[in-house]
Each structure stands twice: as C-alpha cells, then as structure tokens.
N, C-alpha and C positions, 0 to 999 in steps of 0.2 A: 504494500500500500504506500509507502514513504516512496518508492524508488518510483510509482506511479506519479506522485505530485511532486518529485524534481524534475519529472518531464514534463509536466504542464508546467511549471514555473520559469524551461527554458524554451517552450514554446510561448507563451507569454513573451518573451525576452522579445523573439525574433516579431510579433507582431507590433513591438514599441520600434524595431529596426522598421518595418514594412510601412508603419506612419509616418515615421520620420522621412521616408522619403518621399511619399506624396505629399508628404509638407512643404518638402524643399523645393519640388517641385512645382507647388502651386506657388510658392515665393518667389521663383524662378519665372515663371513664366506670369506672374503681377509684376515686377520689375520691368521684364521684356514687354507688355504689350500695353502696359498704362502710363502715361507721361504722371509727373508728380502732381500735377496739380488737376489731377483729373477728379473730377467726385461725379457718386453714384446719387442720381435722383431717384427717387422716392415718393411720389407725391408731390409734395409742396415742401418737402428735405433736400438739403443737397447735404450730402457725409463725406468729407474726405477720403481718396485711398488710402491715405498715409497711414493711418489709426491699424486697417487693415493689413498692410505689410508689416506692420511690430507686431503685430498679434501672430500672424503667420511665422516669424523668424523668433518671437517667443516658444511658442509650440514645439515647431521644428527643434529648437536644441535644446528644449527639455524631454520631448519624447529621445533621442539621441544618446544625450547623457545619460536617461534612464535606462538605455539599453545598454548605455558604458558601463557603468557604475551601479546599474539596479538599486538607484536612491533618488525617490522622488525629491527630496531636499538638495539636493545638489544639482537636480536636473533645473529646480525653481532658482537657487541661486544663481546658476551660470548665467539662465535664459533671462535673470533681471538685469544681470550685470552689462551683459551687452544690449538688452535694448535697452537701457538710462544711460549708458555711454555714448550709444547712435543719438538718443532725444539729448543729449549733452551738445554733442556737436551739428546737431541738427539748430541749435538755437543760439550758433555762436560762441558757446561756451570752452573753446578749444588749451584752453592753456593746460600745460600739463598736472598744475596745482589739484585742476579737479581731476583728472585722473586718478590719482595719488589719495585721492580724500577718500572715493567711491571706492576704491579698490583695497583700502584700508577697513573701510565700513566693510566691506563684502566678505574680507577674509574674517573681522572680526564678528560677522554673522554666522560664518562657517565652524571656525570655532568654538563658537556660543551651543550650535546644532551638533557637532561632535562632541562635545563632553556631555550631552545630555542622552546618548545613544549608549 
C-alpha cells in the first residue's frame, strides 16, 4: 500500500511538470501575440494584459518549483520574488538598492518557512 502512494505522489510530481509547461506556454505565446498595452474589453471594462502575464509567469514557476523541490512554499516564494522584481522595474524602480532589500526580505521569509518545517 505505501509503495502504491509513492507512485501516485511521483505521478503527481510529473502532472505539476505537465502544467508548468502549458503555462509557459500560454506566457509564451501572451508575450508573442499581445503588444503591452493591449486590454481585453468586456463590456463596458477595459483590463489590462499586463495583470495577466504576472499571473501567468507567477503560476508557471510555482507549478515548476513545485515539481523541483515538491514544496509548495518555495514554489510561492520564488514565483513572488520575480514577479515584485518584474513590477519593481516595471515602475522605474531599477536601482540595485531594491534589489538587495527584496531579496533580503525573501530569503529572510524562507528562513522564517524553514525553521518552522
């Protein structure tokens, strides 16, 4: 019975790989076929695509990570780290200072998430 559920656990594994790449792929191809400033109307809405593609490249490298590492915590932390680094330089914010700040925060969230495991 155990050696049955280490095999559903690494089939699991390969269907977080299987998302990951239609993820990447819809990323891939919202990059290639939308200009940035393109928004989806809705009625009497207009929604940026932008919102969309961090969401998509959020996903993408925590489904990823989670197939790396099988730790949904680490898959959240990676995938926040680089989209608040993208929305970082997305708004100007280039200097290396915040780099340094975020990446400081980030490791000292990971550490906070490791000693509690």
């Amino acid at each position: 019975m155990r050696n049955l559920l280490h095999r559903r656990k690494g089939v699991w594994r390969f269907r977080y790989l299987a998302l990951s790449i239609v993820l990447l792929a819809f990323f891939i191809a919202t990059i290639n076929f939308f200009p940035p400033d393109f928004s989806i109307k809705l009625f009497f809405l207009s929604i940026p695509i932008i919102p969309f593609v961090f969401i998509l490249l959020f996903l993408f490298l925590h489904f990823f990570v989670l197939f790396l590492f099988k730790s949904r915590v680490h898959g959240i932390i990676t995938g926040s780290f680089v989209v608040i680094y993208l929305l970082l330089r997305l708004f100007n914010f280039t200097h290396p200072f915040f780099f340094i700040v975020l990446l400081a925060l980030f490791l000292t969230l990971e550490l906070l998430f490791i000693s509690k495991e």
